[in-house]
N, C-alpha and C positions, 0 to 999 in steps of 0.2 A: 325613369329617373331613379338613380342608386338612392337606397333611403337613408344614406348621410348627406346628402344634396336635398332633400327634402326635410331633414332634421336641421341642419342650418336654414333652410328658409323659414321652417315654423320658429325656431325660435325668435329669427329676426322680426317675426314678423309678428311678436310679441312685445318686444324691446329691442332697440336699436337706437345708436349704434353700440356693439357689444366688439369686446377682445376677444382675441384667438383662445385664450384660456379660459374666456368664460365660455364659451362655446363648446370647447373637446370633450366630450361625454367621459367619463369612465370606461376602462377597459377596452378602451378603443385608440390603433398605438395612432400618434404622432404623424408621421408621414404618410399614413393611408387618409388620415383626416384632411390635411394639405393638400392633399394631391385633388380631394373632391371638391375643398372650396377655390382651389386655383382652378380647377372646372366652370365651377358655378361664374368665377370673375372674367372666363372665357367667353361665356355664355351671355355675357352681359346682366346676369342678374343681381352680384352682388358684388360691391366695389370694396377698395380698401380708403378709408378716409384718413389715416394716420399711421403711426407706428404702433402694428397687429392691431387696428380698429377697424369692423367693419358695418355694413349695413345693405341695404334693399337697394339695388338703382329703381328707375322706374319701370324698366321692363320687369323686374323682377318682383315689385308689385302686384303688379298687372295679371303676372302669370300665375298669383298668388288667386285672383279672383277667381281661376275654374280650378283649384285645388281643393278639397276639404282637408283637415288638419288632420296628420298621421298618413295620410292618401298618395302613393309615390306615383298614379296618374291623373290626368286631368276628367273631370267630372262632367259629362256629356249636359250640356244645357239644351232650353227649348232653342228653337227660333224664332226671333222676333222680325215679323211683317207688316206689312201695311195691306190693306186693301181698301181702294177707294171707287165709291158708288159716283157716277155721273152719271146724271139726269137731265132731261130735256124736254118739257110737257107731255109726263107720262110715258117716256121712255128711258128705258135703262141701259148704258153702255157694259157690256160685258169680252172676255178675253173669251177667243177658244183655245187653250192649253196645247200646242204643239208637242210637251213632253209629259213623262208620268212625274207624280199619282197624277188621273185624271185627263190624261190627253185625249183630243179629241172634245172634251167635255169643254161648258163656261162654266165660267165663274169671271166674279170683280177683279179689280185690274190689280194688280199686287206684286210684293216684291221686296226682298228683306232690306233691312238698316244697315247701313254703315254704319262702322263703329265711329261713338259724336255725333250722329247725325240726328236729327228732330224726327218726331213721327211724322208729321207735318213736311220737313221737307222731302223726307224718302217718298212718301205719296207724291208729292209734285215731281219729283224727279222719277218716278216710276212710271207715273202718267205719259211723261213727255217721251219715255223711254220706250214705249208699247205703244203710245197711239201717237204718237207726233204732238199732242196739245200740250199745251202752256198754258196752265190753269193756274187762279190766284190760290194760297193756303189753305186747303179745301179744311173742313170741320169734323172734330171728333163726333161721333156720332155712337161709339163706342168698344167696349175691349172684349175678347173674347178668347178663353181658352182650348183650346183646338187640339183633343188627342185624334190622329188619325190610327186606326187598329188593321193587325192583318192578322186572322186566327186567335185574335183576344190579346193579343202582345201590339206594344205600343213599337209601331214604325216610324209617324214623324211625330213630334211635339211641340207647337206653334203658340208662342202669345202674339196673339194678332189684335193691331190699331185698326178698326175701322173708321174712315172716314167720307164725306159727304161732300160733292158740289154742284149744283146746278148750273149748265149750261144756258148760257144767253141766248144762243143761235147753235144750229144742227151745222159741225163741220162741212166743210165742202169735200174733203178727201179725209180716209182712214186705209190706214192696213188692212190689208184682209182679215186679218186676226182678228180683228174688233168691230162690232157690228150692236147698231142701236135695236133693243128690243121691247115692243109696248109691254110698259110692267105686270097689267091684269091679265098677259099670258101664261106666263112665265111659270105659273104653277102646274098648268098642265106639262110643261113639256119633259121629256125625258131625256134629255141632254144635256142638263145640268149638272155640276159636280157637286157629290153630296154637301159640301158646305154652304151652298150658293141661295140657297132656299130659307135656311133659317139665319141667315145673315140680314138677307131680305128682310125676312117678317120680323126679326130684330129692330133693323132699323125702321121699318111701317110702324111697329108699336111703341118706338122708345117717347118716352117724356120730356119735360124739357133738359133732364140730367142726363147725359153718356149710358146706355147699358150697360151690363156685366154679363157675359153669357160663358156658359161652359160646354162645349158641343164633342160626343162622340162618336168618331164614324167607322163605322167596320165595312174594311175594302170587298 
């Protein structure tokens, strides 16, 4: 983004709506200044409300939230996921990861948020999405932040919702992908993906409030 496009958004995005002359910096001519914010109104981000009055639309808000002020690109955030634990008299339903980080490995059933969506619903709709069940609102069980490392440098960056629900009854069919496993095994095994284990013992020790966990993994 040119940073007279990003100088109009910061300001807007201080006070608005603003005139064309309260906007045009100093030493900066006229029609090079026009030309960027008839861009920006291209782009949908800033409208004109009046005669030379403008302001933010809503995409231009929006795009304002992965900006930092002065920043002419957008500022990498984590990812936010769900993973949710099902349970069934001492066993545990787990994903084997088809792709990387991690393929080949388990881990809990998981899967990022739409944007608006609930933690709560993305887990239900992830569930249904990977194992065919249709499970009621499963429970926070707790949050946990997740650097994954490759050579000491951060690769992914994950605030991950954990969530919890107990099965009534053992499905009658699943995917291949997904397979119940008795939970007091699970520590031996070496097929786990490094998150999978202290997720685990997170949720075995938590209390009756949501944990906090901050977990970091070197690939």
């Amino acid at each position: 983004m040119h940073y007279l496009q990003k100088y109009i958004l910061d300001r807007l995005r201080f006070e608005q709506p603003l005139s064309y002359s309260a906007m045009l910096p100093d030493n900066v001519e006229s029609s090079l200044f026009q030309y960027h914010l008839k861009l920006l109104q291209k782009d949908g981000l800033v409208e004109k409300q009046g005669r030379g009055i403008y302001a933010l639309t809503h995409e231009g808000q929006a795009a304002l939230e992965y900006m930092s002020i002065g920043r002419t690109t957008q500022v990498r955030m984590p990812k936010v996921i769900t993973y949710t634990l099902l349970t069934h008299k001492g066993q545990a339903l787990l994903l084997r990861k088809q792709k990387e980080p991690y393929r080949n490995l388990l881990e809990l059933i998981g899967g990022k948020l739409h944007f608006g969506e609930s933690a709560e619903h993305a887990a239900q709709r992830d569930v249904h999405e990977k194992s065919g069940l249709s499970i009621p609102l499963p429970v926070l069980a707790g949050v946990a932040n997740v650097m994954i490392l490759q050579q000491g440098k951060p690769l992914t960056h994950m605030i991950v919702y954990v969530h919890t629900r107990e099965l009534a009854a053992l499905p009658q069919e699943l995917p291949v992908t997904v397979q119940f496993y008795p939970t007091d095994s699970l520590a031996g095994r070496d097929d786990l993906a490094p998150t999978t284990l202290p997720l685990l013992n997170a949720i075995a020790a938590r209390g009756k409030t949501p944990f906090v966990l901050t977990l970091n993994v070197e690939l």
